[in-house]
C-alpha positions as CSV (number, residue, x, y, z in Angstrom):
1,X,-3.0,-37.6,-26.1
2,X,-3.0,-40.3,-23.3
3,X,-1.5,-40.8,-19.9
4,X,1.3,-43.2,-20.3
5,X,2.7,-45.4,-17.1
6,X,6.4,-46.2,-16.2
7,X,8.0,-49.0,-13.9
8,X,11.2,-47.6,-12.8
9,X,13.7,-48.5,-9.7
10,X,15.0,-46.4,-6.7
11,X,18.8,-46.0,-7.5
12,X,19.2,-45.8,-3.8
13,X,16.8,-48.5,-2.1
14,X,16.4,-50.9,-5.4
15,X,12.2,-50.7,-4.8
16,X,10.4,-50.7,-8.6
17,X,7.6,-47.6,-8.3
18,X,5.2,-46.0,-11.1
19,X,5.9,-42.5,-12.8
20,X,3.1,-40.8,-14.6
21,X,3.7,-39.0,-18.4
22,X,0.8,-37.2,-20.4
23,X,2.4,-38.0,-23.8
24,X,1.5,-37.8,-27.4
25,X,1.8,-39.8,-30.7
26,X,3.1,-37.7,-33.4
27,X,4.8,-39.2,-37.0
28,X,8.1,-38.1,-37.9
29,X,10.8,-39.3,-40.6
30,X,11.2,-42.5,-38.6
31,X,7.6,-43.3,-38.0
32,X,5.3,-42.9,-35.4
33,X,6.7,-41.4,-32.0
34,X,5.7,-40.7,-28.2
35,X,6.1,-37.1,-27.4
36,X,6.1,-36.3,-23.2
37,X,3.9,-33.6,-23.0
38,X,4.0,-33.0,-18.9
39,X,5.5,-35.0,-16.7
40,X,2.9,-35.8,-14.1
41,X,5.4,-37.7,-11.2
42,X,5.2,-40.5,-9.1
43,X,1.9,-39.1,-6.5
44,X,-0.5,-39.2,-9.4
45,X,-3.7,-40.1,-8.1
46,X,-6.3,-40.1,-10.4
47,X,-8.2,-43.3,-11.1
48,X,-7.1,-45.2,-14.2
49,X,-11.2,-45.5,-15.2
50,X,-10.2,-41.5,-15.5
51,X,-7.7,-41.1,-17.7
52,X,-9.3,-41.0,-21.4
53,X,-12.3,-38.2,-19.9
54,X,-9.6,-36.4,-18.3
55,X,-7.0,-36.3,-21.8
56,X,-10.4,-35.5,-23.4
57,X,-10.9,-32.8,-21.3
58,X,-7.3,-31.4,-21.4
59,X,-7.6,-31.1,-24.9
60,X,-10.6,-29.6,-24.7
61,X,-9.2,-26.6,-22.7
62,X,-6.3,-26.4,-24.1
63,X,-8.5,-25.9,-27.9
64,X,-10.3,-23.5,-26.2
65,X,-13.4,-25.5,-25.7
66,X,-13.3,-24.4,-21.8
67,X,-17.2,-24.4,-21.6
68,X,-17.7,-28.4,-22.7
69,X,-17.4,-30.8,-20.4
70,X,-15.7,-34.5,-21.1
71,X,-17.9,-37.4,-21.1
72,X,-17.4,-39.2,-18.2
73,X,-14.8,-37.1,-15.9
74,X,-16.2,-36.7,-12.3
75,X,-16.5,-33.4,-11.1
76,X,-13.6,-33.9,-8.6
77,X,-10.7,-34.3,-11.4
78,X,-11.8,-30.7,-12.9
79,X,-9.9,-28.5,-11.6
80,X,-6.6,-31.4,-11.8
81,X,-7.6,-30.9,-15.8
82,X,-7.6,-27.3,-15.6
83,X,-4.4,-27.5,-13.7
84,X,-2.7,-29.6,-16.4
85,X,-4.0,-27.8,-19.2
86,X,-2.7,-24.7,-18.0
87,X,0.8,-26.1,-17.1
88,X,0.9,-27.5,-21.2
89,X,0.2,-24.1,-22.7
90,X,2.9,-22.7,-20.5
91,X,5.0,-25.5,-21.6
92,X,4.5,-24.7,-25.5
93,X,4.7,-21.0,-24.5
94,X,8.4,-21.7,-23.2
95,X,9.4,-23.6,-25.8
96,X,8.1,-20.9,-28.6
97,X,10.4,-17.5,-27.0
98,X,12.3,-15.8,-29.6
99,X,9.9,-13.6,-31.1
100,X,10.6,-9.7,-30.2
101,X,7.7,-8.9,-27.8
102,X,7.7,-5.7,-29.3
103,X,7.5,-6.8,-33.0
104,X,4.2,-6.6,-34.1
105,X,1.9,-9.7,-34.5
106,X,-1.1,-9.1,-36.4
107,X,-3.7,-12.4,-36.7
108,X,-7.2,-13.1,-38.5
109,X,-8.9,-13.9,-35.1
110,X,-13.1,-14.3,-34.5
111,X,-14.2,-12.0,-32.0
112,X,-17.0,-13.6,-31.4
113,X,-14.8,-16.5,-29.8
114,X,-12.6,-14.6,-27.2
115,X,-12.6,-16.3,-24.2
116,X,-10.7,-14.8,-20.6
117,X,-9.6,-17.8,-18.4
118,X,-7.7,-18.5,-15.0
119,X,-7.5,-15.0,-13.5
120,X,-4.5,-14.7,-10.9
121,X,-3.8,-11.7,-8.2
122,X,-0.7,-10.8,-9.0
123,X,-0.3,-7.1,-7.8
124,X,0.7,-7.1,-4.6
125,X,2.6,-10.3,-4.8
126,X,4.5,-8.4,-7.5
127,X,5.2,-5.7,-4.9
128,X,6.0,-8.5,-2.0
129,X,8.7,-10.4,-4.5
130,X,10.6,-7.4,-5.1
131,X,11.0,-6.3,-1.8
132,X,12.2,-10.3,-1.1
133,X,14.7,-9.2,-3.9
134,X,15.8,-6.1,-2.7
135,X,16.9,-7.6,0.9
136,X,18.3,-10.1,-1.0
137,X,16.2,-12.8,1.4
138,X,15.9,-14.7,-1.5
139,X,19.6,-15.1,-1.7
140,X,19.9,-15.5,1.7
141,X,18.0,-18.5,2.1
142,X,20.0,-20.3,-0.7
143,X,23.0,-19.6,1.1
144,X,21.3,-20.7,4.1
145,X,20.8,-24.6,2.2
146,X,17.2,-24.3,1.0
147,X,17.0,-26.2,-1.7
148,X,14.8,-24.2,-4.8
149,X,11.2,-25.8,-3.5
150,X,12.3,-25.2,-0.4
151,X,12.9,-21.2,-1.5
152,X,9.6,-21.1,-3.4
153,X,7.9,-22.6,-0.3
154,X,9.9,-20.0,2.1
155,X,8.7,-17.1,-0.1
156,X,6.1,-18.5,-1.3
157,X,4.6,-18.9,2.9
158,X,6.1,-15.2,3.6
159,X,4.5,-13.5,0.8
160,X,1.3,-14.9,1.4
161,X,1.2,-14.2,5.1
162,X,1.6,-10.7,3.7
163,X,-1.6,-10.8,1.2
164,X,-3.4,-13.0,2.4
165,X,-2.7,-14.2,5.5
166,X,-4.5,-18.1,7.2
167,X,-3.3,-21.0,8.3
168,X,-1.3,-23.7,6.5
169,X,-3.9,-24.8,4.5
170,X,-5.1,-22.0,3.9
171,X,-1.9,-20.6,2.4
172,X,-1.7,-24.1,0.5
173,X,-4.6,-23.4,-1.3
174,X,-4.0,-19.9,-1.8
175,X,-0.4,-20.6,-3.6
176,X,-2.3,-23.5,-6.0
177,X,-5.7,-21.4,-7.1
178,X,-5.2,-18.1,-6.1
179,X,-2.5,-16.5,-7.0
180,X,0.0,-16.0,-9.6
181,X,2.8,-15.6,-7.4
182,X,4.6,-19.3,-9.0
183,X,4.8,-17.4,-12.4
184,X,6.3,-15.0,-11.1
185,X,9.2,-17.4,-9.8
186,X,8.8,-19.5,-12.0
187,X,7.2,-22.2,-9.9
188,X,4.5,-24.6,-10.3
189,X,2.9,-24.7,-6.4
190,X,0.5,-26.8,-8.1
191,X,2.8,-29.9,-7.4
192,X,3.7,-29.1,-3.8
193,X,2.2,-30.8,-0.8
194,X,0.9,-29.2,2.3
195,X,3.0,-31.1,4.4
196,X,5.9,-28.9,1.9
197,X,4.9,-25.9,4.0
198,X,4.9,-26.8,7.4
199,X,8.2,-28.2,7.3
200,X,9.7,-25.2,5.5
201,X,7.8,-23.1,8.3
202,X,10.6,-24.9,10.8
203,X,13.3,-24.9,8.7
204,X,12.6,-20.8,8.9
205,X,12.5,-21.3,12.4
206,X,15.8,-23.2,13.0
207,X,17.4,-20.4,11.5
208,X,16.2,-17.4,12.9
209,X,18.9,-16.0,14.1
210,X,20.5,-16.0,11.0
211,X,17.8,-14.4,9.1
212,X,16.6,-11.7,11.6
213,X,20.6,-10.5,12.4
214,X,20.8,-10.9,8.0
215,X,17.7,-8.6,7.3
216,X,18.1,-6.5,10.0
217,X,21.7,-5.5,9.1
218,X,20.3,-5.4,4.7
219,X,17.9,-3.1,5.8
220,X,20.4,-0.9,7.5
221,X,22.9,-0.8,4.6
222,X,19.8,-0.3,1.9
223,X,18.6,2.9,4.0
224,X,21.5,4.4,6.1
225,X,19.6,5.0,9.4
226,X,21.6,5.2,12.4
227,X,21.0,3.1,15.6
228,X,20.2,5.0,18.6
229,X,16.9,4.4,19.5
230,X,15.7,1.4,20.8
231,X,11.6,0.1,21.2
232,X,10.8,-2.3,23.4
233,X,7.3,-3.8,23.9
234,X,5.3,-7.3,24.4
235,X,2.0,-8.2,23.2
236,X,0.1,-11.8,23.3
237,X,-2.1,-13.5,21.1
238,X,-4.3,-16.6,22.3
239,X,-4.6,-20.1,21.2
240,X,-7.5,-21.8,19.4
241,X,-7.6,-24.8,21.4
242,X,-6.4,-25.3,24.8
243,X,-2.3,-26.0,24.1
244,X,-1.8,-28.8,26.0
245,X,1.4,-29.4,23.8
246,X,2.7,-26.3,24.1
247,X,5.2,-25.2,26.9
248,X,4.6,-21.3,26.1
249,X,1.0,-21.9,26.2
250,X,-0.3,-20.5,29.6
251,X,-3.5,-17.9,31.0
252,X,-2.6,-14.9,31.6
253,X,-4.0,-10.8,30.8
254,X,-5.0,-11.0,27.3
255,X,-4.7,-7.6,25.5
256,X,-7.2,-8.8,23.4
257,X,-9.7,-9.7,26.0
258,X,-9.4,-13.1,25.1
259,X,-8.7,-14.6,29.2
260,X,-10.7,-17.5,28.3
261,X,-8.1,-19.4,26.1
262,X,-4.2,-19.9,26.4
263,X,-1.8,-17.3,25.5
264,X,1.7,-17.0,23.9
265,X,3.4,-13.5,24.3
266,X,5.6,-12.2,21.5
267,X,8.7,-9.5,22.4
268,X,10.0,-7.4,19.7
269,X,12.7,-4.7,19.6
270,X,12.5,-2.0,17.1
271,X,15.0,0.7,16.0
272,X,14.0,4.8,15.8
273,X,12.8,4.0,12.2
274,X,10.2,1.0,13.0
275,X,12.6,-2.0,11.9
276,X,12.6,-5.1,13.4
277,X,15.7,-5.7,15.4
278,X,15.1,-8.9,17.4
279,X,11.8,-11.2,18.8
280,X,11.8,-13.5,21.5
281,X,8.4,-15.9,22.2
282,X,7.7,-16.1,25.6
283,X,5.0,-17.8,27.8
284,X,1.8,-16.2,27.9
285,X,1.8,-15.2,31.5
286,X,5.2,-13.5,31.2
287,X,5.4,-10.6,33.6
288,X,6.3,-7.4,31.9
289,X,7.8,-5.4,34.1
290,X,10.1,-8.7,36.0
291,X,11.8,-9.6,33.2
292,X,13.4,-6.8,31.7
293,X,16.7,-7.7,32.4
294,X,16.3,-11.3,31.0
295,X,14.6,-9.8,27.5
296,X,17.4,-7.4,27.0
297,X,19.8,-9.2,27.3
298,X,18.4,-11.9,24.6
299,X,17.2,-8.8,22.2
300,X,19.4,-6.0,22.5
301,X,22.9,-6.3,20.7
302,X,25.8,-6.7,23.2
303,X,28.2,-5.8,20.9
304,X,27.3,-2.5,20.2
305,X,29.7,0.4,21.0
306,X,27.2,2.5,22.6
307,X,24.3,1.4,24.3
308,X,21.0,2.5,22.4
309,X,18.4,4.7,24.3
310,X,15.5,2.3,25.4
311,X,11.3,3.9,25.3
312,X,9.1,1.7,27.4
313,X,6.0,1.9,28.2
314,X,4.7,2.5,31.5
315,X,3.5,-1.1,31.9
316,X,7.1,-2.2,32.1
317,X,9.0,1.1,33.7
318,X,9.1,-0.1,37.1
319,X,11.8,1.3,39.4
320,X,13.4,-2.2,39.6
321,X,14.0,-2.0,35.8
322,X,15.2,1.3,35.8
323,X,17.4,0.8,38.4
324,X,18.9,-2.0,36.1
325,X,19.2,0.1,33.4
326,X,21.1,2.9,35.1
327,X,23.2,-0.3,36.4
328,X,24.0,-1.4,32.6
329,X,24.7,2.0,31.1
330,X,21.3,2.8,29.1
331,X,19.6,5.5,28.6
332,X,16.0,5.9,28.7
333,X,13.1,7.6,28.3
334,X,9.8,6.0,29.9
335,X,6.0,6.6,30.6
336,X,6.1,7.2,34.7
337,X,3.9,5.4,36.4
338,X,3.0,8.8,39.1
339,X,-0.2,9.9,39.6
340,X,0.7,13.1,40.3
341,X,0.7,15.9,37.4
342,X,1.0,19.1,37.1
343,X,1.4,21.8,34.3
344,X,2.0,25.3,33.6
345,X,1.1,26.7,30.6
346,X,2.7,30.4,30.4
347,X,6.4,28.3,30.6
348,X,5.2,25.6,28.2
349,X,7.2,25.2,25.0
350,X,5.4,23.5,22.1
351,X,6.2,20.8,19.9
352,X,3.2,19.9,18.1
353,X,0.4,22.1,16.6
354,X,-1.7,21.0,14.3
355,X,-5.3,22.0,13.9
356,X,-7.1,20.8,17.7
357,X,-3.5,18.5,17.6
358,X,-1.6,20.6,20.4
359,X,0.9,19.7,22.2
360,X,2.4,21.8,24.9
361,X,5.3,20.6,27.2
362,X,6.9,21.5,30.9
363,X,10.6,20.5,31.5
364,X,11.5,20.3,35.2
365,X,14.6,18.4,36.5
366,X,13.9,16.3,40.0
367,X,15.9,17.3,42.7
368,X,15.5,13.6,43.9
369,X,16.4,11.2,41.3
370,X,18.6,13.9,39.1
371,X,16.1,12.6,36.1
372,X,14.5,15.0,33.6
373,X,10.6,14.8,33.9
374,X,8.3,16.4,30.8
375,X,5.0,16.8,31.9
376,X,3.1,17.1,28.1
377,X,-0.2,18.8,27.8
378,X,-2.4,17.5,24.5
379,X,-5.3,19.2,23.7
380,X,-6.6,16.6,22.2
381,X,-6.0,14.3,24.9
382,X,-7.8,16.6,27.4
383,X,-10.8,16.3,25.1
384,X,-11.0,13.1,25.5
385,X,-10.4,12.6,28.9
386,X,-13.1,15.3,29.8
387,X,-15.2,13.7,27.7
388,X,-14.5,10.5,29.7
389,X,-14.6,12.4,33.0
390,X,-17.7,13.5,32.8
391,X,-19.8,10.4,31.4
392,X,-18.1,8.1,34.7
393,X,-19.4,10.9,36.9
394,X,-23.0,10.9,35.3
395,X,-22.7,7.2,35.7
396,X,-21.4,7.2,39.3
397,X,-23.7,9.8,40.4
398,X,-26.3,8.1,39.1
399,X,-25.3,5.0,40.9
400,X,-25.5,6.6,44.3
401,X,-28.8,8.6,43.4
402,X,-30.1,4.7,43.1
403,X,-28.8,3.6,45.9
404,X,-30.1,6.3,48.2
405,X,-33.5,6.3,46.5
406,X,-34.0,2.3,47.4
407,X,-33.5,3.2,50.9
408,X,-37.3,4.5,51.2
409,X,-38.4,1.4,48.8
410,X,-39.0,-2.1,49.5
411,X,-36.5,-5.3,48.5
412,X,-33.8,-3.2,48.3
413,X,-30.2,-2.6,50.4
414,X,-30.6,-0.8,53.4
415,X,-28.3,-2.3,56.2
416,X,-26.1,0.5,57.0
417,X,-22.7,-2.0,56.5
418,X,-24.2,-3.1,53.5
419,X,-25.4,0.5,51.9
420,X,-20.9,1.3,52.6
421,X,-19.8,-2.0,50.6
422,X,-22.1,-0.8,47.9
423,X,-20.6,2.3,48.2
424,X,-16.9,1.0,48.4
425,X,-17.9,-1.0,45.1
426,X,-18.6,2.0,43.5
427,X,-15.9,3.7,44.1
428,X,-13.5,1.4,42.6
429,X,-15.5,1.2,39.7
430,X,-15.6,4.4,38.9
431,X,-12.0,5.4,40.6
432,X,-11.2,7.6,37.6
433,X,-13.7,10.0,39.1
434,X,-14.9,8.9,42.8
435,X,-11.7,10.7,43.9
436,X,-13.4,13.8,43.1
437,X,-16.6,12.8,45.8
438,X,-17.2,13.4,49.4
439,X,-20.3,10.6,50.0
440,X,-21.6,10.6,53.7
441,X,-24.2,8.0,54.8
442,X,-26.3,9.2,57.4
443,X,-27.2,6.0,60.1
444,X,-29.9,5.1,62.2
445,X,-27.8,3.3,65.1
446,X,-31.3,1.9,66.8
447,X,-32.5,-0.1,63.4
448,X,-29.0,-0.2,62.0
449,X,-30.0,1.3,58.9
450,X,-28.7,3.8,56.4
451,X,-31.4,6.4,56.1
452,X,-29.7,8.7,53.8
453,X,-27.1,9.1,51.5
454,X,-25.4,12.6,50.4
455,X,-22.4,13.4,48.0
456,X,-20.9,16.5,46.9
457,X,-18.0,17.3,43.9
458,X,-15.0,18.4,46.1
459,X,-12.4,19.2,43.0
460,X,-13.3,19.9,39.4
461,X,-12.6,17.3,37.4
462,X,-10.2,20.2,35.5
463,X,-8.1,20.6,38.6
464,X,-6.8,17.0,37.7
465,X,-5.3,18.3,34.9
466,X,-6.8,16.4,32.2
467,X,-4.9,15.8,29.2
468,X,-1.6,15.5,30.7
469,X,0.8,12.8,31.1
470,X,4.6,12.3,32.5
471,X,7.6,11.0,30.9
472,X,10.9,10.5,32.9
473,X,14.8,10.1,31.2
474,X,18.2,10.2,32.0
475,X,18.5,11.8,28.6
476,X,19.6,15.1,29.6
477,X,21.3,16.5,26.4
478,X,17.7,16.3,24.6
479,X,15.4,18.7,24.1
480,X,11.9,19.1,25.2
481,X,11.1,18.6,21.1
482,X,13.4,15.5,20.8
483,X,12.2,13.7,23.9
484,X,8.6,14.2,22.9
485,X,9.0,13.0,19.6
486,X,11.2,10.4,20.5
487,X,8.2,9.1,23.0
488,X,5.5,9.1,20.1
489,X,7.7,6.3,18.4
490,X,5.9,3.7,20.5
491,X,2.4,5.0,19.1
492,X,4.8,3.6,16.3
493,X,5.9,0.1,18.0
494,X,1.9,-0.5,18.8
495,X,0.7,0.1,14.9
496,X,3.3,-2.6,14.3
497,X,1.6,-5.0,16.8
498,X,-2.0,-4.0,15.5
499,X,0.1,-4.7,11.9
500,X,1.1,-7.5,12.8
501,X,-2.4,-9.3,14.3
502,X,-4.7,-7.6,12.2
503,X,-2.5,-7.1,8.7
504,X,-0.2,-10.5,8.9
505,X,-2.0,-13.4,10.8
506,X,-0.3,-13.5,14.1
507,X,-4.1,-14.4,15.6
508,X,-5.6,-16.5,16.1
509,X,-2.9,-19.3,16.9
510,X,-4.1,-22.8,15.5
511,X,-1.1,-24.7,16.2
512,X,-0.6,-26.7,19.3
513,X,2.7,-27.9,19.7
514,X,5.4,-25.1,20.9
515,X,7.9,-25.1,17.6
516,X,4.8,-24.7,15.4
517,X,3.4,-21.8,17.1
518,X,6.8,-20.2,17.3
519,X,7.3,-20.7,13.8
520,X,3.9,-19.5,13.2
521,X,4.5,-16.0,14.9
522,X,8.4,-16.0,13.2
523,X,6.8,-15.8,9.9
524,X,4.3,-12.9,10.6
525,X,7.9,-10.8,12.0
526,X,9.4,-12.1,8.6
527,X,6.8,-10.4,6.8
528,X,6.9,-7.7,8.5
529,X,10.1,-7.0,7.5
530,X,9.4,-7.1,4.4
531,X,6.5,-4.7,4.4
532,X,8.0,-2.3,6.4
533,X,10.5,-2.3,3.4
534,X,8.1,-1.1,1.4
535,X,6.2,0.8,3.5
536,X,9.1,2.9,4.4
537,X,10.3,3.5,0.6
538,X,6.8,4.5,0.4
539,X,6.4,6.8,3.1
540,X,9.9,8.8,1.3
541,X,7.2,9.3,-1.6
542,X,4.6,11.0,1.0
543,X,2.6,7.7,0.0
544,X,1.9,6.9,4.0
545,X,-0.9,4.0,4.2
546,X,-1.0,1.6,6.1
547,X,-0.4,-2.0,5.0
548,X,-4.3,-2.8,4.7
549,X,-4.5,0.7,2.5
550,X,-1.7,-0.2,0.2
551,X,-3.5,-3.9,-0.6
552,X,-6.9,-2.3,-1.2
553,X,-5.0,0.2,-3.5
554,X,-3.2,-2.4,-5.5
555,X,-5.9,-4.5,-5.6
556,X,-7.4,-5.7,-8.7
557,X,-4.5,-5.9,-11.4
558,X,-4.8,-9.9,-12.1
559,X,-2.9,-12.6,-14.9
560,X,-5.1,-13.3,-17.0
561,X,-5.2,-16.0,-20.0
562,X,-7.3,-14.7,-23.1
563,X,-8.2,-17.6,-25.6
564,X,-8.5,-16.2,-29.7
565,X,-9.7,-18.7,-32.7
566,X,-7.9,-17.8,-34.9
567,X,-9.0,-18.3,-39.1
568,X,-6.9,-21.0,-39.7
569,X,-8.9,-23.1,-36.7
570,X,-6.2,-22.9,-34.4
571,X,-6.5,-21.5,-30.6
572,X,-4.2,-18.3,-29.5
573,X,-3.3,-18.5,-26.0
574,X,-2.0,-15.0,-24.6
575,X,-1.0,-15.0,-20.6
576,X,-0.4,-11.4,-19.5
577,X,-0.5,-9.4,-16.5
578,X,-3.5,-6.6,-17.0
579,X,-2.9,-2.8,-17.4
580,X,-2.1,-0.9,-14.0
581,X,-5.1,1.5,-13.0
582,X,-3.3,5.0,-12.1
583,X,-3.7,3.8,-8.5
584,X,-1.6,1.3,-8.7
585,X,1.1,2.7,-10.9
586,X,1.4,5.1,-8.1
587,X,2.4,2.8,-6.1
588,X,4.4,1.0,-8.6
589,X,6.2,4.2,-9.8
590,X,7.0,5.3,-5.9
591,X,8.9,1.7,-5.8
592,X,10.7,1.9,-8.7
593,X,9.2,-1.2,-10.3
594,X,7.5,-1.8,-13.4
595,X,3.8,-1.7,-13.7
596,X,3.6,-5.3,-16.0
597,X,4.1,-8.4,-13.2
598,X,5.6,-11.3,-15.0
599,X,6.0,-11.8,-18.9
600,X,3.6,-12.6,-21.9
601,X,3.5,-15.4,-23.0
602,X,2.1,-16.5,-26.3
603,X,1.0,-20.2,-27.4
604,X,-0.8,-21.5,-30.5
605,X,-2.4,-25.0,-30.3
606,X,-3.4,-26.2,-33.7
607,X,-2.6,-28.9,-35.5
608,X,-0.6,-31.7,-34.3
609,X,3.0,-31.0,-33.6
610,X,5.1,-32.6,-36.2
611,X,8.6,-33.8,-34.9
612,X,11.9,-34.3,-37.6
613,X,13.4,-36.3,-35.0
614,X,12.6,-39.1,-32.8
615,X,11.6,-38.1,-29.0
């Protein structure tokens, strides 16, 4: 076995370049014969003082002497060795198909030489591929012109934003040593370059609009839900780096509490059942609530017969944007921004009870605006709130107790203007509570000084009525049950944004220039297409984890190559996927799929292949 190089000329520019062959000399009928055992291409890049330790070394794998180590190969060209020798057993594994693999194959093996090399997750890349299948994306992006590396780099960059989600290069090395995701497409990401993957990330992007109006429309057909309820929300993500290059880069309120760095906001439209509809990137400074109009009518489908019900949040229900959706014909149902609430338990109706999960509701039509308005009592809710209540009012009266104490000690505030901006400080701090306070400051007019400060509760902090909130619609054919549980749906749309920073890599941004970072936060939506997919099929099956719990449960089943020395001195190569643990073939079993990712594949290297023809 050598490494064997050929001059050959560009049919299109005429330039003479070098291709790379690992090939073998084997004698047939007609004499001695070179055999191309891998074809290594044209970007080979191991030193030519390299070549004989690292054959040496290939053969040594591939004869299961994993544990030796060549005389003379650098440490840096091991893992290219391992590479290659991997790639020839799957070679001679192709070329020997035909057996049954359910005949049985009994061999004189020694035990005491079993050897388990190059483990692969394969699991939930198994899971991943099929849903690609099932939407037919896969398909899609043929028809779209990707070319089959540019497919297995497409799928290949989805799939691992949904397992294990990085940057570029992290994905890069992921593909070439982590996973066995190319086996199961039947793709060696071995030979593709990182520069492969970031330009496949803006081919994606040019065609967004064809693959989000594609899978959007798939999913509908595969699961029959109808389209009358439309999500609408924003959420940002901030830039490592300052974004210079970037137009969308800009500072703005980071939901993440990350004001220090730029920001880039992402829009996204869901239907009733949590799929993706449409996303829009937008600067990071984007106002919510002033640019409805402009969002809609970039997100929401024109086309439509009748115009879907809209649920906003009460960050963007302003009465300039539901003005202009009265104007257009929608319906809503939105979080009001009043402060005023109010609540009557004997005519509640109840559309939740669960345990200390109660939810009671009031429905009361205003005689002003004609709009529906639930006022919706949660137990749990008020819990919390109380509980909230009632540590800001330690914390406030504690505050004043302070500042009325310092009055009668030295170094400390006591100008009677000062002692009131203290005051006035506090009271915005705490304005969840202060509202509840009468504080007088008594005031020595001669000194100017405060000289004592007094504060009594006014209103219970129950008179407030903790635990409830407001929602407002035009939705008048809907019942107090429907509204409410129409409402929780965004609980629903903000999972999805946790999903999709948390779950799928949408933070931090590492890119600079303004396609990249789009392209960046189109792939996390992309995969979340996909794993809603699955997590839908799975929640059918009363299986209702989130993304995070359905990896750790799948977790663990790997490919696996397991070396036997056989009698006759020959080495048995079998690559198989392991056994599914019960957890996983839960999962497995609730997606239809089968539990044994990829094939097996069997190779014997022995003796020298003898060849009756010439190669």
């Amino acid at each position: 076995m050598y490494i064997r190089r050929t001059s050959i000329k560009s049919r299109r520019t005429g330039e003479p370049y070098y291709t790379y062959r690992l090939v073998e000399s084997v004698r047939s009928e007609h004499g001695v014969r070179q055999l191309t055992l891998l074809n290594l291409g044209r970007h080979f890049d191991v030193p030519r003082d390299q070549w004989v330790p690292l054959t040496q070394r290939i053969e040594q794998i591939i004869r299961g002497q994993g544990a030796l180590l060549a005389m003379g190969l650098d440490a840096q060209w091991e893992d290219a060795a391992q590479r290659y020798g991997a790639m020839l057993i799957r070679a001679r594994a192709r070329g020997e198909q035909g057996q049954s693999p359910a005949a049985p194959d009994y061999q004189s093996v020694d035990v005491q030489a079993v050897d388990l090399v190059r483990p692969r997750s394969v699991s939930v890349e198994h899971v991943a591929l099929e849903a690609v299948r099932q939407v037919g994306l896969d398909n899609k992006l043929e028809a779209l012109g990707f070319t089959r590396p540019q497919c297995a780099a497409a799928i290949g960059t989805i799939i691992a934003r949904m397992v294990s989600p990085g940057s570029e290069l992290h994905t890069h090395a992921w593909l070439q040593e982590h996973t066995a995701l190319g086996e199961l497409i039947a793709y060696d990401f071995s030979t593709m370059s990182l520069m492969a993957l970031y330009r496949v990330s803006d081919q994606l992007l040019r065609s967004k609009q064809a693959l989000e109006d594609f899978l959007y429309t798939r999913e509908r057909t595969l699961f029959d839900f109808d389209e009358v309820i439309t999500l609408y929300d924003l959420t940002n993500t901030y830039f490592e780096g300052e974004g210079r290059g970037n137009g969308n880069a800009a500072r703005g309120k980071s939901k993440e509490k990350r004001s220090d760095a730029p920001l880039v906001t992402l829009a996204l439209v869901l239907d009733g059942s949590g799929f993706a509809k449409k996303s829009e990137i937008f600067p990071g400074n984007v106002s919510e609530p002033r640019t409805l109009a402009e969002m809609l009518g970039k997100l929401v489908d024109t086309e439509a017969t009748h115009a879907p019900t809209v649920v906003l949040d009460a960050g963007i229900a302003s009465e300039e944007n539901i003005a202009w959706l009265v104007k257009h014909g929608y319906r809503y149902l939105v979080v009001s921004r009043k402060r005023h609430r109010q609540f009557d338990p004997e005519h509640a109706v109840e559309v939740k009870a669960q345990g200390e999960q109660r939810v009671q509701v009031n429905r009361l039509v205003n005689t002003d605006t004609g709009e529906v308005e639930l006022y919706c009592h949660s137990a749990q809710r008020e819990k919390k709130e109380q509980g909230i209540d009632e540590l800001f009012a330690k914390r406030f009266e504690a505050a004043l107790e302070k500042l009325a104490s310092g009055l009668l000690k030295k170094a400390t505030v006591k100008h009677y203007d000062k002692v009131l901006e203290r005051i006035g400080r506090l009271k915005q701090q705490y304005a969840r509570v202060a509202q509840h306070y009468e504080v007088r400051v008594e005031h020595d007019e001669a000194t100017g000084k405060a000289t004592a400060v007094h504060w009594q509760r006014t209103k219970s902090l129950a008179e407030s009525y903790p635990g409830v909130y407001c929602l407002r619609t035009n939705q008048e054919q809907w019942d107090e049950k429907t509204l409410w549980h129409t409402y929780t749906m965004l609980t629903d749309l903000e999972a999805v944004f946790r999903s999709l920073k948390s779950e799928l890599g949408l933070r931090p941004v590492f890119h600079q220039k303004t396609d990249r970072v789009s392209a960046h936060l189109f792939l996390s939506v992309l995969a979340y297409h996909l794993v809603h997919t699955i997590r839908f099929q799975l929640k059918g099956c009363d299986i209702d984890l989130s993304w995070e719990g359905v990896r750790r449960q799948l977790a663990g089943q790997d490919r696996v190559t397991v070396e036997l020395k056989r009698a006759d001195g020959a080495i048995l190569h079998i690559r198989k996927s392991t056994r599914a643990e019960p957890r996983q073939q839960l999962i497995y079993d609730a997606l239809g799929i089968s539990d044994r990712p990829g094939r097996t594949e069997k190779t014997v290297i022995g003796v020298r292949p003898q060849l009756a023809t010439t190669a």
